[in-house]
C-alpha positions, -999 to +999 in steps of 0.1 A: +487+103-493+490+070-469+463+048-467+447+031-440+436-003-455+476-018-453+468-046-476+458-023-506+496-020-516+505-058-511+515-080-538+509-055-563+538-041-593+536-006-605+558+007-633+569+041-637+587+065-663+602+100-661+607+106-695+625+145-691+653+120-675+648+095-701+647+067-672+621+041-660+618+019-634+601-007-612+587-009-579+565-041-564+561-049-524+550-085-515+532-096-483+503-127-484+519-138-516+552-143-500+546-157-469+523-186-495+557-197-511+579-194-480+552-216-462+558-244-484+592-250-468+603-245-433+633-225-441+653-212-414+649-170-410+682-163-428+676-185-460+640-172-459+651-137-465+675-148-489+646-160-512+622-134-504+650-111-516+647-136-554+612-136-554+611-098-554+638-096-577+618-122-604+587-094-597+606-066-608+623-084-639+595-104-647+574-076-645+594-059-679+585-086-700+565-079-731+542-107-729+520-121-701+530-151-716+568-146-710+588-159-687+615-144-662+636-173-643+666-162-618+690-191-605+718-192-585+744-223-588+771-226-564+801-242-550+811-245-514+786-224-500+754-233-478+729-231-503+736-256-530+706-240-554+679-209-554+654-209-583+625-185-586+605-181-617+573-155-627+549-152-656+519-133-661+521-121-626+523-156-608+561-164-587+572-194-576+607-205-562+627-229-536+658-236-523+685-264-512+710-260-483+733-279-465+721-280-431+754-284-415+769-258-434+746-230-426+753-240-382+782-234-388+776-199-404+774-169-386+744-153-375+742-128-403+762-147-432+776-129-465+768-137-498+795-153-504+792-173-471+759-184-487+770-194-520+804-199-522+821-194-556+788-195-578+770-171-608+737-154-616+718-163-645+689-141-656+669-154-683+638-142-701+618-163-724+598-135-744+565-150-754+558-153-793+541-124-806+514-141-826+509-175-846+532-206-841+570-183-843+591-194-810+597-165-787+629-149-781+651-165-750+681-151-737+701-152-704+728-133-688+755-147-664+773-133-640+799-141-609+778-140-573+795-106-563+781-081-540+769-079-503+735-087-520+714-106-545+704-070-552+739-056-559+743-089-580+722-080-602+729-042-606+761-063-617+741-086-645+727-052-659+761-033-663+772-069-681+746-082-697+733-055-707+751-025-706+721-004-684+725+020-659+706+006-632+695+010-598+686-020-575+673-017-541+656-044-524+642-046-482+627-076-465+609-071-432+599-102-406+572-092-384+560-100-350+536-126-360+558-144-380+549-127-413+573-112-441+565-080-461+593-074-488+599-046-513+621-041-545+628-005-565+641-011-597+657+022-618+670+024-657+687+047-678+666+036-712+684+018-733+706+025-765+686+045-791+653+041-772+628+072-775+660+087-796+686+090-776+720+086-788+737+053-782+752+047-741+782+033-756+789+071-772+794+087-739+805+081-705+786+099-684+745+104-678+737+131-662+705+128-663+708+093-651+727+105-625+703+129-611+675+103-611+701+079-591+713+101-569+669+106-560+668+069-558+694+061-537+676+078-509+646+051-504+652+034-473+642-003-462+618+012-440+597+026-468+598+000-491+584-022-463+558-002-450+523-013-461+505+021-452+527+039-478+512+034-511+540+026-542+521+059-555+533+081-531+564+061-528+574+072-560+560+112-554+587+110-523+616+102-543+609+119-574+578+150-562+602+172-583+598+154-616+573+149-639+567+107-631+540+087-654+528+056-633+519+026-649+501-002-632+512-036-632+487-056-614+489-080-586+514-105-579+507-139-567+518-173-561+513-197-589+529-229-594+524-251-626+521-287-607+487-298-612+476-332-618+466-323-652+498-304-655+518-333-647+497-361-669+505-342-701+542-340-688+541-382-683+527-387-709+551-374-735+576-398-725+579-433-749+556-460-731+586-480-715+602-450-699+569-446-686+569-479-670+604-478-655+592-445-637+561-463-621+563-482-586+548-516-585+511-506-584+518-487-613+520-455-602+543-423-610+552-405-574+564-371-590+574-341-562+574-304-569+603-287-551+588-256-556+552-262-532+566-291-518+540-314-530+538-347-539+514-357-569+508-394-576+497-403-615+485-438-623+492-452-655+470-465-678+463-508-678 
């Protein structure tokens, strides 16, 4: 049932498998966490969107990983459009991202620009750095790149996963502005499992799912409205679309804003560099001025004497 305390199902992930279907899936809504990263930059309403619509994306993603120590990072890199770069990034329930833009680009887009008024010619890459499973063994990294096709960053990456990755999936994404100024944003991620998971024969052995394609078909009926309303909880969410299946939630946590620019942060960083490079970074008092794009901060480290 819907709940009156509307913050309950903000910034929070919850999983979800309905293993008679042999599918599983991903749903997350942000709200306070958002509006922390968006503050950082005073974007203009349409490029807002665009990365609220990234930062939810990197929540469902990051939110598959293995490891709380893994790392999900989506960038876009165009040509000729009005955003020159999006980056978002998440790990251990912690998202960050930014964005450049050409000013003069975007006045003369229209009011409600397509994607590929936004980025031109440009790709997708996904890439998940899977955290090492014990000792001092490097984790597994790999990416997937894809052309920037699609009405949507969304249908984009329905587009990495039939690629990349050969996965039936479902990708649904809403992003609401409110009165006051603040965004509430939610994301519904789908799967067909993957080859020879839980037993199932290979997906390159068949072309059809049916199963797959009854889940889908379920799916495809969540509206913006829904995944942007904070009195529905993602529990009941789920019982809406699927009240006829047998679904197993599985909580994910909260998400949150986290960027990795502290001072200390940064210090270690310097100070890995050889002692002259050091010293050509510095201005004449001997500092190093080093600005996060991603909280818009600048920190200010003073060498040694």
């Amino acid at each position: 049932m819907a709940t009156n305390d509307t913050t309950t199902s903000l910034d929070t992930a919850l999983g979800f498998t309905i293993a008679a279907r042999h599918a599983r899936g991903r749903v997350v809504r942000l709200g306070p966490a958002l509006d922390t990263i968006l503050a950082a930059h005073a974007y203009p309403p349409v490029l807002a969107r665009l990365l609220a619509e990234a930062l939810v994306l990197a929540a469902l993603l990051g939110s598959t990983l293995k490891h709380a120590e893994g790392q999900l990072t989506l960038q876009a890199q165009t040509k000729g459009g009005v955003v020159d770069l999006l980056v978002v990034d998440y790990k251990g329930g912690e998202m960050r991202g930014y964005l450049r833009f050409d000013a003069d680009k975007l006045a003369k887009a229209p009011a409600d620009p397509t994607l590929f008024a936004l980025f031109g010619k440009g790709y997708l890459a996904i890439t998940f750095d899977q955290a090492p499973a014990g000792g001092d063994r490097a984790g597994e990294r790999y990416q997937g790149i894809v052309p920037l096709e699609g009405g949507s960053l969304a249908e984009a990456t329905e587009h990495y996963f039939a690629q990349s990755e050969q996965i039936p999936s479902l990708v649904r994404v809403a992003v609401r502005t409110l009165a006051d100024g603040r965004h509430i944003a939610g994301g519904f991620l789908g799967q067909h499992l993957p080859e020879g998971e839980e037993g199932r024969e290979r997906l390159h052995t068949r072309l059809d799912h049916p199963e797959w394609q009854h889940v889908e078909a379920l799916a495809t009926t969540i509206s913006p409205e829904e995944l942007t309303d904070p009195a529905l909880s993602l529990e009941e969410l789920l019982w809406r679309l699927f009240n006829e299946e047998e679904v197993r939630a599985l909580p994910l946590g909260m998400l949150s804003r986290g960027c990795r620019c502290s001072p200390d942060h940064i210090r270690s960083v310097i100070a890995r560099f050889p002692a002259d490079e050091r010293a050509a970074m510095a201005d004449e008092h001997g500092v190093v001025h080093v600005d996060c794009e991603f909280c818009a901060r600048s920190f200010p480290v003073a060498l040694p004497a």
